[in-house]
N, C-alpha and C positions, 0 to 999 in steps of 0.2 A: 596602202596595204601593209600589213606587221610583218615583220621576219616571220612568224609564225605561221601564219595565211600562203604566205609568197615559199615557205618551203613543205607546205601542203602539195601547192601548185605543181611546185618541180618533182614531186612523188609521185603525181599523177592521182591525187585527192580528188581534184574536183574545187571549183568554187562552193559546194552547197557542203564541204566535210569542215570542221570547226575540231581546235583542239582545245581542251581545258589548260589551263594556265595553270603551272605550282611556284614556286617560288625561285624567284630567277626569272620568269620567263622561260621555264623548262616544260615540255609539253609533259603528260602524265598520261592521258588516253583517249580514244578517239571514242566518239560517240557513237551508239550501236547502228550499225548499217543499215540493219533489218535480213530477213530473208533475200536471196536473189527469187525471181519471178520462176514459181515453177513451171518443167518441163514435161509436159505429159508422153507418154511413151503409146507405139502406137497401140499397143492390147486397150488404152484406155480409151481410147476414142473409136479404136475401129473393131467390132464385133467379131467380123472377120480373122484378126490378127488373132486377138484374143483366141479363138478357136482354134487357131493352127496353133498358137503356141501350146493349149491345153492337150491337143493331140501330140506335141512335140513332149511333153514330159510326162506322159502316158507309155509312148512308145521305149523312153529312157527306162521308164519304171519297169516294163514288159522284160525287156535286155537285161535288167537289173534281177528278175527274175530265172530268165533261161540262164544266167550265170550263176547261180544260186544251186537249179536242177544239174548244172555240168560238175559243179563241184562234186557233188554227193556222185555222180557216173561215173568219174573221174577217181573216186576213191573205190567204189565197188568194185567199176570196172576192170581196170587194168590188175589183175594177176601177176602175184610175185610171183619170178624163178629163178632166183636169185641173181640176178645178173645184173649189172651196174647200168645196162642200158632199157632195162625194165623200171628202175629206179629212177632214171633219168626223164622218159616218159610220163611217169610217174607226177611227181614234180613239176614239169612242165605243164602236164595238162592241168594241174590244180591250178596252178599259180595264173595261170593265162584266165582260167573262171572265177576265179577269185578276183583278179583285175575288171573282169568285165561286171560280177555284183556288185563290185565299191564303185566303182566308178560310172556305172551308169547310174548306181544310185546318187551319187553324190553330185552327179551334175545334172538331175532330171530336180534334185532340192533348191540345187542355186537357179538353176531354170524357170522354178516354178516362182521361186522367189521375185525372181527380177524380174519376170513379165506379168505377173499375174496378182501376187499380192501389192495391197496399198503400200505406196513412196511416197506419201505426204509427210512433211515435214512436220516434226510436234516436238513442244516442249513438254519433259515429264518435269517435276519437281520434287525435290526430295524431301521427305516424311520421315518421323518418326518410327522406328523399327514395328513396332506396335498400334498399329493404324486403330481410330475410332470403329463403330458398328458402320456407318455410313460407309468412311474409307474400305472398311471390306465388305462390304456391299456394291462399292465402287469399282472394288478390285476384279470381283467374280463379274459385274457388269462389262469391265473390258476385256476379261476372257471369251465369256460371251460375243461380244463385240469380235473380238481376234478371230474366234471362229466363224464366224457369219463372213466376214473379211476375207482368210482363207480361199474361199467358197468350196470349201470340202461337203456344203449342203447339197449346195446348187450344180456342183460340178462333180457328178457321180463317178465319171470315166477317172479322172484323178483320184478320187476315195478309193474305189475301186481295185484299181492298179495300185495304189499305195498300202494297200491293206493285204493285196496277193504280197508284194518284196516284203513288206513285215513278216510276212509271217515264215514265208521261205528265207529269207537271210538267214536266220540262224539255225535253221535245221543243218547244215553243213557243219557246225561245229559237234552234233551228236554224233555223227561219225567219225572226225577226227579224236574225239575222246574216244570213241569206241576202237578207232585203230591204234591206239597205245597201246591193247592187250593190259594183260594182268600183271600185276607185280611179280617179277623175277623171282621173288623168295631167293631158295638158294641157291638157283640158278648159276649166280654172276658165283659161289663160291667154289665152280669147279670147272676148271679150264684147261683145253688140251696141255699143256705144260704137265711132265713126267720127267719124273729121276730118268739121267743119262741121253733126253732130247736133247741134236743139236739145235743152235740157235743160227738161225741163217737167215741172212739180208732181205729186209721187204721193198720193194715189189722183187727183184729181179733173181731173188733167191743165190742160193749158197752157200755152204758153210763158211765162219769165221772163227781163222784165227787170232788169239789173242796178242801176237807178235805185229797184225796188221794194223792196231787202232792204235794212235799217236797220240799224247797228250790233248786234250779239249776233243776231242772225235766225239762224236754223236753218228749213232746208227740205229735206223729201227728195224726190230726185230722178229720174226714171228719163227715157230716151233717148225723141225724139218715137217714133212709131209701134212703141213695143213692142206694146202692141195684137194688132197684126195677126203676131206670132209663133205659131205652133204650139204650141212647147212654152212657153207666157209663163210659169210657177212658174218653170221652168228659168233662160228669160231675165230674171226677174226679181229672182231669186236670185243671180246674178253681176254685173246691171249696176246694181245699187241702190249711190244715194250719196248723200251729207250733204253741201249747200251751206252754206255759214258764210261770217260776214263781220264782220273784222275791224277795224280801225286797222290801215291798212299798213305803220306803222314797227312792228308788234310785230311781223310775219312774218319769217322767216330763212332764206328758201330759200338752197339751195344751189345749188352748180353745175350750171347748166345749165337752172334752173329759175325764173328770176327772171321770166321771161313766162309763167311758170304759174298765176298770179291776174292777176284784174282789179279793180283799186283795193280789195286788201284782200279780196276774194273769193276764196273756195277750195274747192275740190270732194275730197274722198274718199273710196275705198270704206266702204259702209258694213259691208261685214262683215268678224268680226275673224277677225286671224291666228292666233289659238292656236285655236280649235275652231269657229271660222265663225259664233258667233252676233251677231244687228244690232247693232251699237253705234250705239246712240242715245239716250244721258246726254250733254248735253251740257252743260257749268258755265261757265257766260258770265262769272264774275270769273276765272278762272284760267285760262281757255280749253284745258280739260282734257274730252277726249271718253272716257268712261265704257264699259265693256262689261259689260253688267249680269249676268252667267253668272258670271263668274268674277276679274270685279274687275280687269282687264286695264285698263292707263290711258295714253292716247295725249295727247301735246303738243302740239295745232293750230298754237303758234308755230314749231314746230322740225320740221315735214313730219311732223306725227303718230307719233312718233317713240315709242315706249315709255318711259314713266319709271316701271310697275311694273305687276305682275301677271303671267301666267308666258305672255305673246304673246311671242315673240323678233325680231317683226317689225314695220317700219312700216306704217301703212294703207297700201293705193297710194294716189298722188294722179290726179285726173284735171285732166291740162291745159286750160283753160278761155280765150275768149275773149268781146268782142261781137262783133255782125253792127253793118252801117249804121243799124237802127235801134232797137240797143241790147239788142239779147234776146242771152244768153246762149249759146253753142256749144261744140263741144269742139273744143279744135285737134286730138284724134287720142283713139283707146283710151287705154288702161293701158300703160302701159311698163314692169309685171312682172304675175304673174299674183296676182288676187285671194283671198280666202278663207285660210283654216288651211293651216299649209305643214308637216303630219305626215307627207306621203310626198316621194318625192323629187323633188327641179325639176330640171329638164335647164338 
């Protein structure tokens, strides 16, 4: 026996596997094994199996359905009152129907897959991009084919059921389009914020003085008496801002804005201009405020100015001064309007 043979052997080859010889006496490849002997599964042999399994991803596809109907309930249903635990609700119950239409879809597919369509093993071969008349004639013959295989003919209850989650799946996203409402217009350009509001601590409220915030502080802020708003998510959602406090030789306002801080003190919106989510990263060695959605990066020393990420806007600033005995106010609103600027500004 060759060295060759004999460390077949100890590979656990087999006497009947052979290697090709290259030069040296170095093996190069082993000759094709063939297929292993297939395995039939029981759907293919026993009628019975088959059926239950057909009933098995029928019933997925059904589930796949009534979570389809929960989603669209689940949006109609539950009534805003503005309360964070309406919201909550809310949320939940989509999220849970929405888990239950992907997911019974998606396993009632792999389901149907693995017990029901053909696992014969085949070789395809590869062809030129641009097949003959025959090759596509051949082509639409194995679709043919594929479908017959399927058994989407033969196996109504499947078609059936598959044809109800098609068609319900995506009706659930007509409502969630439709619960975006209308474009803000200019809405987003008038926010409780008023000449001589104080600015006082979010959530736990307050007024604040400007002798309390210390170099690198960060505080978010919202206008006294939002409170007593009707719609406060609304109001609270346009007038939310990020106090920050400097060194007043690193600030570089511009024109017009030089009485827009107080000793190093600066106020701006907190929500960003590419798609409105809280930017509240703030990096006190670079004085670099963060939008954690999408990576949008605003300048504190240069009027929040973009230096990357795909905002094409500055935060607004909110003009800030003291009262007599040191707390904080706005000398006025916004001076453009706040939030994502994806429709158009007059």
């Amino acid at each position: 026996m060759s060295e060759i043979e004999r460390a077949g052997d100890a590979h656990g080859q087999g006497p009947g596997t052979t290697l090709a010889r290259g030069q040296g006496g170095v093996a190069e490849k082993f000759e094709n094994p063939g297929l292993p002997e297939h395995r039939h599964r029981m759907g293919d042999t026993d009628p019975k199996a088959a059926r239950r399994a057909e009933r098995q991803v029928a019933i997925l596809l059904v589930l796949s359905m009534i979570g389809s109907v929960l989603i669209v309930v689940s949006i109609i249903g539950v009534k805003y009152d503005g309360s964070f635990n309406q919201i909550s609700l809310s949320t939940k119950a989509i999220g849970l129907s929405m888990f239950l239409s992907l997911f019974a879809l998606g396993v009632g597919a792999v389901h149907w897959a693995k017990t029901l369509m053909p696992d014969d093993e085949r070789i395809d071969y590869r062809h030129r991009q641009r097949g003959t008349t025959a090759e596509r004639d051949q082509a639409v013959a194995i679709l043919k084919e594929g479908t017959d295989e399927s058994g989407i003919a033969r196996r109504p209850l499947i078609r059936n059921t598959l044809i109800g989650a098609g068609v319900l799946f995506p009706i659930p996203a007509v409502f969630f389009f439709r619960d975006t409402g209308p474009l803000p217009g200019d809405d987003l350009s008038t926010t409780m914020w008023r000449e001589g509001m104080y600015l006082t601590k979010d959530p736990e409220g307050g007024r604040i003085r400007a002798s309390d915030l210390g170099l690198g502080s960060v505080v978010h802020v919202m206008p006294e008496g939002i409170e007593d708003q009707e719609e406060i998510l609304n109001a609270k959602a346009k007038a939310a801002v990020l106090l920050m406090r400097l060194e007043p030789e690193l600030l570089n306002p511009g024109s017009g804005r030089e009485d827009w801080a107080v000793d190093g003190i600066v106020a701006y919106s907190k929500i960003c201009t590419h798609m409105g989510c809280p930017v509240a990263l703030y990096e006190q060695q670079t004085h670099h405020l963060l939008c954690p959605c999408h990576q949008s990066t605003f300048d504190v020393t240069r009027e929040c100015k973009v230096i990357f990420g795909p905002a094409k806007r500055a935060l607004p600033q909110l003009p800030i001064r003291v009262d007599a005995e040191g707390y904080l106010q706005a000398q006025s609103g916004f001076h453009e309007a706040v939030g994502p600027s994806f429709w158009e500004r007059g």
